[in-house]
N, C-alpha and C positions, 0 to 999 in steps of 0.2 A: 923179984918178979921181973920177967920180962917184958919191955914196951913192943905193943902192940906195933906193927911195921909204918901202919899208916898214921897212927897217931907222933910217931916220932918224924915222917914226913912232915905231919903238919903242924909241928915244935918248930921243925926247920926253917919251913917257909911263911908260916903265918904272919910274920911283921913286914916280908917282904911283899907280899904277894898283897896287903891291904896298904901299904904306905904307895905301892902301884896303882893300885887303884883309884884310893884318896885324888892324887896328884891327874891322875887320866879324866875320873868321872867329877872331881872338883868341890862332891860334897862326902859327908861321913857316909850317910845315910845309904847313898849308892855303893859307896866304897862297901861296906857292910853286908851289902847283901851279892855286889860281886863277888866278892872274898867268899863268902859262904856257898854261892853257886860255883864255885869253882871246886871248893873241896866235896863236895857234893859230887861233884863231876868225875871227882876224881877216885873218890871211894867207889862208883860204879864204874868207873875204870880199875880197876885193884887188878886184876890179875897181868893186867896190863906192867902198869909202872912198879907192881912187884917181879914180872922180868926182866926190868931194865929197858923196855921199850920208850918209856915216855920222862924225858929230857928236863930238867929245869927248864930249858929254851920254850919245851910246849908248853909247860905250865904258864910261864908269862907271854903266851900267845894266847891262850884260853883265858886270860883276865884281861888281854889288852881287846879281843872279841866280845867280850860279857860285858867290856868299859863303851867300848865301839856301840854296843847293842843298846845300852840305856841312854846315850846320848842321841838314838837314832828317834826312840821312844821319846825323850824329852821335848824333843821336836814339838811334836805330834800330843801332847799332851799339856796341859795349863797346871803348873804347878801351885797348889794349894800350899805350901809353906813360905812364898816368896812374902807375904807380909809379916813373918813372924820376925823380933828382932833376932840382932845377931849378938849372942852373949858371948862371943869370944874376945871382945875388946874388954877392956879393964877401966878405961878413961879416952874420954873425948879425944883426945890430942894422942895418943899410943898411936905409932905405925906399927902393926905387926908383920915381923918378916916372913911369915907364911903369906898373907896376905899379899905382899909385895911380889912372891914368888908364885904366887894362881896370876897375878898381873899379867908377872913377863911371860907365864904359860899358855895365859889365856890369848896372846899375841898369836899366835903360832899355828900353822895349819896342824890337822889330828896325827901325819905321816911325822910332824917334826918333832911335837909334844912327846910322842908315844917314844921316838928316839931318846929324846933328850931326859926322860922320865927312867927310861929303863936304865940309862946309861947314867945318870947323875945321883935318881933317886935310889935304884936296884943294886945300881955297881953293875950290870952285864956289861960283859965284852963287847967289840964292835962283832965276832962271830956270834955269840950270843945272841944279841940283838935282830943280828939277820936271818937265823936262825927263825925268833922269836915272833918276829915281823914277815916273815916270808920274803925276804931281797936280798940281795946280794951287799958285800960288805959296802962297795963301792958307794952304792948309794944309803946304805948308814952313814956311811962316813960324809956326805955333800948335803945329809939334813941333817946331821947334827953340827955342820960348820955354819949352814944358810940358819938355822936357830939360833946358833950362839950368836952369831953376827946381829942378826936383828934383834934379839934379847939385846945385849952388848947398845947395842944403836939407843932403843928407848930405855932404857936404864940410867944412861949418860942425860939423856934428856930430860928425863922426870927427876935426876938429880941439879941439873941447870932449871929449872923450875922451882927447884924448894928453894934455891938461893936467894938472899934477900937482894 
């Protein structure tokens, strides 16, 4: 039997496109339902990206807007699960390196994140990227350096900090 066109589309990019998200919008919850609005999007787009019109590049524009968009909302809204515990620790004293990595993300303006997201979490290209993000490579390339740098920066630091 043959796979349906769009359903193997979204074989292809469903870990991508939600591990995008995750990392942009910061919790599952959002991730979850960007991811789902997106393929959504995209299935009403079908005649479209089954010509060959619409790019992986656009697809991780359309989640890095729909991540844009819930963060603008979050603002603007009092979120009702911030008293719930966080069951993804195991033990008191666990650092976990997800955790450590929403840190050095959470550092970062949304222009650097969404770079550095696409580019470390995605694997895109610096053309991808720009593509992705609407800018020119050049300046992919001077916020994913100004990111690393300041990731790099307090990283070092909060490692000089755990020292006894």
């Amino acid at each position: 039997m043959k796979q349906d066109p769009f359903e193997a589309l979204y074989h292809r990019l469903k870990d991508k496109v939600y591990s995008t998200a995750l990392r942009l919008c910061g919790r599952r919850d959002q991730a979850l339902d960007a991811s789902q609005d997106v393929f959504i999007k995209l299935y009403d787009k079908r005649k479209a990206w089954e010509a060959g019109e619409l790019t992986d590049a656009y697809i991780y524009r359309m989640t890095v807007n729909r991540c844009l968009d819930f963060k603008r909302n979050e603002k603007r809204l009092v979120q009702l699960d911030t008293a719930m515990p966080d069951n993804r620790r195991s033990g008191a004293n666990r650092v976990d390196d997800e955790d450590e990595v929403e840190r050095l993300l959470s550092i970062l303006n949304p222009e650097q994140r969404t770079a550095v997201v696409l580019q470390e979490i995605s694997g895109l290209s610096y053309d991808e990227i720009a593509a992705a993000t609407d800018t020119d490579i050049g300046t992919v390339r001077s916020r994913l350096s100004r990111a690393k740098d300041k990731m790099k920066e307090v990283y070092l630091r909060l490692q000089k900090e755990k020292l006894p």
